[in-house]
C-alpha positions as CSV (number, residue, x, y, z in Angstrom):
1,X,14.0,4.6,-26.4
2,X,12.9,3.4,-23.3
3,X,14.4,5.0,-20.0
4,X,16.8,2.9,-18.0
5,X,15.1,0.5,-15.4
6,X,16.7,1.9,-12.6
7,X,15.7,5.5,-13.4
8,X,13.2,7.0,-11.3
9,X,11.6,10.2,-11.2
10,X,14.3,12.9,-11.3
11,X,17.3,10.8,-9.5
12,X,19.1,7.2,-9.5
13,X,19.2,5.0,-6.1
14,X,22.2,5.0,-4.9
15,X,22.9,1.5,-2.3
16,X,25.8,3.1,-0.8
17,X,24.3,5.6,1.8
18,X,27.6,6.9,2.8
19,X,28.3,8.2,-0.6
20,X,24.7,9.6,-0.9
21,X,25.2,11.9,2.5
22,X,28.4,12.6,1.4
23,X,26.6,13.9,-2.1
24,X,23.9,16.1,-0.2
25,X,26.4,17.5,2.1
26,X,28.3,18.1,-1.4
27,X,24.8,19.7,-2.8
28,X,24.1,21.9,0.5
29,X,27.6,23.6,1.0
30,X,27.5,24.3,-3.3
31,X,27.0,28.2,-3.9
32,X,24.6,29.4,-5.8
33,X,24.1,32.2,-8.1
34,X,21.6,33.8,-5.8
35,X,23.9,33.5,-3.3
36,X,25.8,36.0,-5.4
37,X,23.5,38.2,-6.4
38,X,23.6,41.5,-3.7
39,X,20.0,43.0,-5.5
40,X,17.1,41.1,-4.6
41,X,15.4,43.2,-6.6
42,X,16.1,41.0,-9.3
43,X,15.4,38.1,-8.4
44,X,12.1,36.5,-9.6
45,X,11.4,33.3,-7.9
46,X,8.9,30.4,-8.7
47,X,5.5,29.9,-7.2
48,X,4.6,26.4,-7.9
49,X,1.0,25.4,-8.4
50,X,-0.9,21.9,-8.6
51,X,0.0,20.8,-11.8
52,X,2.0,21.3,-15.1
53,X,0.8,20.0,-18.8
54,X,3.5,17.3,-20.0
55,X,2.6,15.6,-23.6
56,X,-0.9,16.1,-23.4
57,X,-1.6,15.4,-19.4
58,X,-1.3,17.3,-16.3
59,X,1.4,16.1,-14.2
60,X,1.8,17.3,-10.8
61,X,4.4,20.2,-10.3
62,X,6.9,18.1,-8.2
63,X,6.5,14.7,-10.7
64,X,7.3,17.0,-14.0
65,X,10.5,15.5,-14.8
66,X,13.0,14.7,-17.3
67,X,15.9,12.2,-17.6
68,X,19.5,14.7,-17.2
69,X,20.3,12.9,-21.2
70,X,17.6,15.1,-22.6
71,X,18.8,16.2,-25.6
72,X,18.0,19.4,-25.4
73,X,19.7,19.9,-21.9
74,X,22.9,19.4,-23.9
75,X,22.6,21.2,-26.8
76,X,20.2,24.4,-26.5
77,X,17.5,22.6,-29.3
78,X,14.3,23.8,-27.8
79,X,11.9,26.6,-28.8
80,X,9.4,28.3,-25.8
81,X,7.0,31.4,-25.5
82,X,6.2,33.5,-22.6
83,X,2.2,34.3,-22.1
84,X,0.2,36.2,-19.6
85,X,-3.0,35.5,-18.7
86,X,-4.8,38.5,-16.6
87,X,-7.5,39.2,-14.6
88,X,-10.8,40.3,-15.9
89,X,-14.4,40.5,-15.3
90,X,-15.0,37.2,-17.6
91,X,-12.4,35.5,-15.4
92,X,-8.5,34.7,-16.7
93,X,-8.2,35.6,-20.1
94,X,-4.9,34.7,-22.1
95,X,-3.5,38.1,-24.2
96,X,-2.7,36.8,-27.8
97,X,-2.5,33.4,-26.9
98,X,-3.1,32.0,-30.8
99,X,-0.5,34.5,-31.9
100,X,2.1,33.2,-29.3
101,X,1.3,29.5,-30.4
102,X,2.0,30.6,-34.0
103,X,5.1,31.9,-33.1
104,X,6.0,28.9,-31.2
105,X,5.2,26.6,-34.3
106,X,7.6,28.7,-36.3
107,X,10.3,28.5,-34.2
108,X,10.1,25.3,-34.2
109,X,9.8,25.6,-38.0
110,X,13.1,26.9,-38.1
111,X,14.7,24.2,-35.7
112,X,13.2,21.5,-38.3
113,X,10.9,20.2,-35.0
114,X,8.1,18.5,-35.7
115,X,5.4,20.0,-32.8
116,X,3.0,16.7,-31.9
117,X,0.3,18.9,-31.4
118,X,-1.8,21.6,-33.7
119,X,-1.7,25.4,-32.9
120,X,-5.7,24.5,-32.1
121,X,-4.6,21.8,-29.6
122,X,-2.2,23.5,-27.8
123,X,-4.0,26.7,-27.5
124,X,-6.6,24.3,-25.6
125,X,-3.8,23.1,-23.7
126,X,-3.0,26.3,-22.0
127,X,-6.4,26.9,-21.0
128,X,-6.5,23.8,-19.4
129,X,-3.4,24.6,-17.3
130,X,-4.7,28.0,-16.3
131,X,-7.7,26.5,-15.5
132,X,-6.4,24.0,-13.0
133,X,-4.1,26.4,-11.2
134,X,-7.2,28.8,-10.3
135,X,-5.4,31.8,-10.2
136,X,-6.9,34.9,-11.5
137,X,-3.9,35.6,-13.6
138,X,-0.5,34.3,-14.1
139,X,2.6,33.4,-16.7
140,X,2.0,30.7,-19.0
141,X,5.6,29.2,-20.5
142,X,5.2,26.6,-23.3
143,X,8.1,24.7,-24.0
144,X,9.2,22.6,-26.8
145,X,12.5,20.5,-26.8
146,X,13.7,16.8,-27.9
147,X,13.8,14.5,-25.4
148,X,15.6,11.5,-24.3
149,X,16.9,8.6,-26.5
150,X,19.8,10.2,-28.6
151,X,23.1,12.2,-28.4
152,X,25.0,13.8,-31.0
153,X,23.6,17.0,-32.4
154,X,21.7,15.1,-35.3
155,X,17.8,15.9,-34.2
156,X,16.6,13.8,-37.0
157,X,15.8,10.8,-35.1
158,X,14.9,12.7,-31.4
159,X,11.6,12.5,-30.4
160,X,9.6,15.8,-29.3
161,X,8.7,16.7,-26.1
162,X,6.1,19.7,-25.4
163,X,5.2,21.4,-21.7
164,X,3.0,23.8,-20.0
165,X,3.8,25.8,-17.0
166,X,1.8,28.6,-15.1
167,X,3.0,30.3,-12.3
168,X,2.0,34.1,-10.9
169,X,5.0,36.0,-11.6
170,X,5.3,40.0,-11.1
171,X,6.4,42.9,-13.4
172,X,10.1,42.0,-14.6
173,X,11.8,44.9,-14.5
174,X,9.9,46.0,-10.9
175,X,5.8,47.3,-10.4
176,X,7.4,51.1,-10.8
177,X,9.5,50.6,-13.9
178,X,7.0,52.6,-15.8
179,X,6.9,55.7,-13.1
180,X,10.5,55.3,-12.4
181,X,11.9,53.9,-15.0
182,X,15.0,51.5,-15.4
183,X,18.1,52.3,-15.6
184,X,20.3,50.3,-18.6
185,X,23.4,50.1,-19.8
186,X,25.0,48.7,-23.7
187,X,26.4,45.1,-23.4
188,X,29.7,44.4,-24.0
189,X,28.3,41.2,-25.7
190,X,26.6,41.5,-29.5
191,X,23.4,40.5,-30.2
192,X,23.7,37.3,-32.7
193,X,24.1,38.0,-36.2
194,X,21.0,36.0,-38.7
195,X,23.4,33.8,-39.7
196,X,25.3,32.3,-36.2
197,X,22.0,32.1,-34.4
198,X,18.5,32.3,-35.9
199,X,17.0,35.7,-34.0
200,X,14.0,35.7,-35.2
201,X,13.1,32.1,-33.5
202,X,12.6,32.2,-29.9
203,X,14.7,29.0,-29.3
204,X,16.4,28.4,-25.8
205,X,19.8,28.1,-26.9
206,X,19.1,31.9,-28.1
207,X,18.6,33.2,-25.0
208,X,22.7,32.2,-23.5
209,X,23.6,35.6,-25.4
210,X,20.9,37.3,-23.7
211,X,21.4,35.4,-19.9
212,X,25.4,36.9,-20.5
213,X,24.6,40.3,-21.3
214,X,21.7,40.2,-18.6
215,X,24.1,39.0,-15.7
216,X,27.5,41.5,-17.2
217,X,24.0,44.6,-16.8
218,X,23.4,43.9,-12.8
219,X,26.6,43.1,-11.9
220,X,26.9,46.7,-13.4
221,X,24.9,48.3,-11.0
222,X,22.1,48.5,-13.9
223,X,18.8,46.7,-14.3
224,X,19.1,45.4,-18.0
225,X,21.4,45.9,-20.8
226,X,21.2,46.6,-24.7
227,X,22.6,44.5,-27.1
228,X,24.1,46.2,-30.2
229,X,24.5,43.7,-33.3
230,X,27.3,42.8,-35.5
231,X,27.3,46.3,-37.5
232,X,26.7,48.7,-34.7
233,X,23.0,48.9,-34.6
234,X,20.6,48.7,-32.0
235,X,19.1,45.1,-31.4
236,X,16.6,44.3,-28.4
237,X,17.4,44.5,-24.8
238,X,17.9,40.5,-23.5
239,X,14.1,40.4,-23.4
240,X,12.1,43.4,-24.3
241,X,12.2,45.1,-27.9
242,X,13.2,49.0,-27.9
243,X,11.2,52.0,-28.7
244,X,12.9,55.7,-29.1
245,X,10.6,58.8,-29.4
246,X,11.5,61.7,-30.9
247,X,8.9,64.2,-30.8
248,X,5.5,62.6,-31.5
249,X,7.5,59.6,-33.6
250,X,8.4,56.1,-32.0
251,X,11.4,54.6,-33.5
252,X,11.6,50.7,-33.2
253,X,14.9,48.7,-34.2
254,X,13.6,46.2,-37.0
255,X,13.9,42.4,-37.4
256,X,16.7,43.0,-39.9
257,X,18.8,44.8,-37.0
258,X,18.6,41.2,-34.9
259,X,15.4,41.8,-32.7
260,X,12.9,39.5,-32.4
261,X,9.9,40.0,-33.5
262,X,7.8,41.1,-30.1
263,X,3.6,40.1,-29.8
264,X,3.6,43.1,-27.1
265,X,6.2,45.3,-29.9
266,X,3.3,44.5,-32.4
267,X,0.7,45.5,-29.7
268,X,2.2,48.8,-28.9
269,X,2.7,49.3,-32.6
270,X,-1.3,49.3,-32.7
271,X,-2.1,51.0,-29.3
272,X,0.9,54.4,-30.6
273,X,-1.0,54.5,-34.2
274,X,-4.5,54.7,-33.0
275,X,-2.8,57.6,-30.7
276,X,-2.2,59.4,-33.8
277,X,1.8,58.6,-33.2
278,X,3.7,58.2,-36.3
279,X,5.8,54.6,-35.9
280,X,9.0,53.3,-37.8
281,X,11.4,51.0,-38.1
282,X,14.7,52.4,-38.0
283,X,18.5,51.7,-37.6
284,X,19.6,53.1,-34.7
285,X,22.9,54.0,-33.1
286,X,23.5,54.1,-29.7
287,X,24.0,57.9,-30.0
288,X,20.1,57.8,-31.1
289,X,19.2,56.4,-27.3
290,X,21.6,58.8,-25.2
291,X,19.5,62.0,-27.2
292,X,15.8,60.2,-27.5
293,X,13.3,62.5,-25.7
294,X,12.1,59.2,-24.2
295,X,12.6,55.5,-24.2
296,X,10.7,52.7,-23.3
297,X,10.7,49.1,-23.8
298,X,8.0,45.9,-23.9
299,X,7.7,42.5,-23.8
300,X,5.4,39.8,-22.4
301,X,7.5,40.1,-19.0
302,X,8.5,43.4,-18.7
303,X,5.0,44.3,-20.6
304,X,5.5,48.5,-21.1
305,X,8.4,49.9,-19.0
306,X,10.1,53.2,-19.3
307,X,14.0,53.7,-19.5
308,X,15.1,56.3,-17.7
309,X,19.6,56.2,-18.7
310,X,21.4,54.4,-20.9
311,X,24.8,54.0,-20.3
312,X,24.6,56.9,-17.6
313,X,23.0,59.4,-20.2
314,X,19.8,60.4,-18.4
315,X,16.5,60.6,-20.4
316,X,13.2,62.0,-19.8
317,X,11.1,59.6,-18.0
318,X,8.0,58.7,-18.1
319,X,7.5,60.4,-21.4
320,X,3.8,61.4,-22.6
321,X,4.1,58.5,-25.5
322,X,5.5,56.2,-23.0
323,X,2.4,57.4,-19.9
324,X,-0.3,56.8,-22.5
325,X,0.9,53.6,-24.2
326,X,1.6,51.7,-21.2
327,X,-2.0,53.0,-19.4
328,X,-3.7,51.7,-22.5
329,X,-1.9,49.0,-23.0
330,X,-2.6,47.9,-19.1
331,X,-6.1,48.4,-19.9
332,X,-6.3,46.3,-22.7
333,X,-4.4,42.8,-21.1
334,X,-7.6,43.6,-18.5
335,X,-10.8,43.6,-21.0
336,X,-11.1,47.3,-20.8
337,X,-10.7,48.6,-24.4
338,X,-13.5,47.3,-26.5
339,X,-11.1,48.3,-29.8
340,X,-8.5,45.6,-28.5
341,X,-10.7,42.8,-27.2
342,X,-9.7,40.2,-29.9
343,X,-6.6,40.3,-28.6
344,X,-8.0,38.2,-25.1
345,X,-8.7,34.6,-25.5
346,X,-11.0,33.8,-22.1
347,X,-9.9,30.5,-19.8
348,X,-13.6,29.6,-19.1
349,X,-16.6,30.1,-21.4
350,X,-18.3,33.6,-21.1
């Protein structure tokens, strides 16, 4: 459906100019949620660059737009991944980038969204965007959502929408979290259960359960929190899947417990074994974090960082599993470990 003719850009013209300063003023006393928040620590601003990727062209930053009737403002339908590319001596290269795209297409599986593009075009795609910003590295977030034309939560008829973004963005949880550590805490709020929410899709309606649980954890005093699921048992923290060692073993929540299924989690996974670290999948209590000889968690933001309390329990921190995974691991995203270079997919042809 076409957009209304007096729609443009981001905004409607308003004649009366009385009512519009009236509006601004409105807009410019309004708090925000960074006004709120006393850690800046935690906040993680956005660097715009030249251009973002908008249905298959780039659009520059301030232009990428959408009407405030997209459907999937409303309703939470959209699917997203988060990517790094990093520096190397080839130039950017993108860490697991086809993998990610899968993921997206099978989140969007789930949803019953028809992507318009391949997994072949949209892996293209990124590289364009990275390419056009020039930076050396940065975060890459894909986005898939319906657009604007219908309301009601029948999708059938929506139309699909698909975006790029790159920014450079900094370690989530802080550039010493895997020296120092971070210190977390067990929500209050439960991870969904398989059949409320789907988990295992990264979908953006998902990720309310994590946004409570991550504001309830600084409010706190505590950097991020731990969601437990229905039964009891460990989950994921709002981001970053879990890993508990005990001895030389690394203990990792599985799908079945409500945790997404991490690229970096399956990365680590690889990087522990060729360690000679015995890995599982178990169910774990909350009891099994306050005694774990160490504690660390991953994801594409946060990539390896090391937990040093939960709920005020201390832990060992770094531990020697944790120190070694996270140094390799930093290696790898960089083009150093010849064993892992499949997992880099270059920006520009080498």
């Amino acid at each position: 459906m076409p957009l209304p003719r007096e729609y443009e850009g981001a905004r409607l013209r308003r004649k009366d100019s009385g009512q519009e300063q009236l509006n601004l003023t409105r807009r410019k006393n309004r708090p925000r949620n960074s006004d709120l928040q006393t850690d800046e620590g935690n906040l993680m601003p956005i660097t715009p660059t030249a251009n973002i990727w908008m249905n298959g062209e780039l659009v520059p930053w301030e232009d990428a737009k959408i009407h405030v009737l997209t459907h999937s403002l409303h309703y939470g339908m959209g699917v997203f991944e988060g990517i790094r590319a990093y520096e190397t001596d080839a130039g950017p290269a993108v860490f697991r980038l086809t993998d990610h795209i899968r993921r997206l297409q099978d989140s969007a599986k789930v949803m019953l969204m028809e992507l318009p593009y391949s997994v072949e075009e949209l892996v293209e795609a990124v590289k364009v965007t990275v390419r056009d910003t020039g930076l050396p590295s940065c975060y890459i977030r894909p986005i898939a959502y319906f657009g604007y034309g219908e309301m009601g939560l029948n999708t059938i008829p929506c139309s699909v929408d698909v975006a790029i973004a790159c920014w450079p963005w900094g370690a989530y949880l802080g550039d010493d979290a895997v020296t120092k550590g971070v210190r977390m805490k067990i929500s209050s709020w439960t991870r969904h259960d398989p059949n409320i929410m789907p988990p295992t899709a990264k979908t953006t309606g998902n990720y309310v359960n994590s946004s409570l649980a991550k504001v309830e954890a600084l409010k706190a005093g505590y950097d991020e929190a731990i969601m437990l699921n229905v039964q009891g048992w460990v989950s994921e923290c709002t981001g970053e899947n879990i890993f508990v060692g005990r001895g030389n073993v690394l203990l990792t929540p599985p799908t079945a417990a409500g945790a997404l299924r991490g690229i970096t989690q399956d990365s680590v996974i690889a990087i522990a074994k060729d360690f000679g670290f015995e890995v599982r999948e178990e169910f774990l209590t909350r009891a099994d974090l306050y005694t774990a000889d160490e504690m660390f968690v991953c994801g594409t933001a946060a990539e390896v960082s090391a937990v040093n309390s939960v709920d005020d329990r201390p832990i060992p921190c770094p531990g020697p599993m944790t120190r070694a995974i996270a140094e390799e691991y930093g290696k790898a995203v960089r083009g150093k470990v010849d064993r892992y270079k499949d997992w880099l997919e270059y920006v520009n042809e080498h």
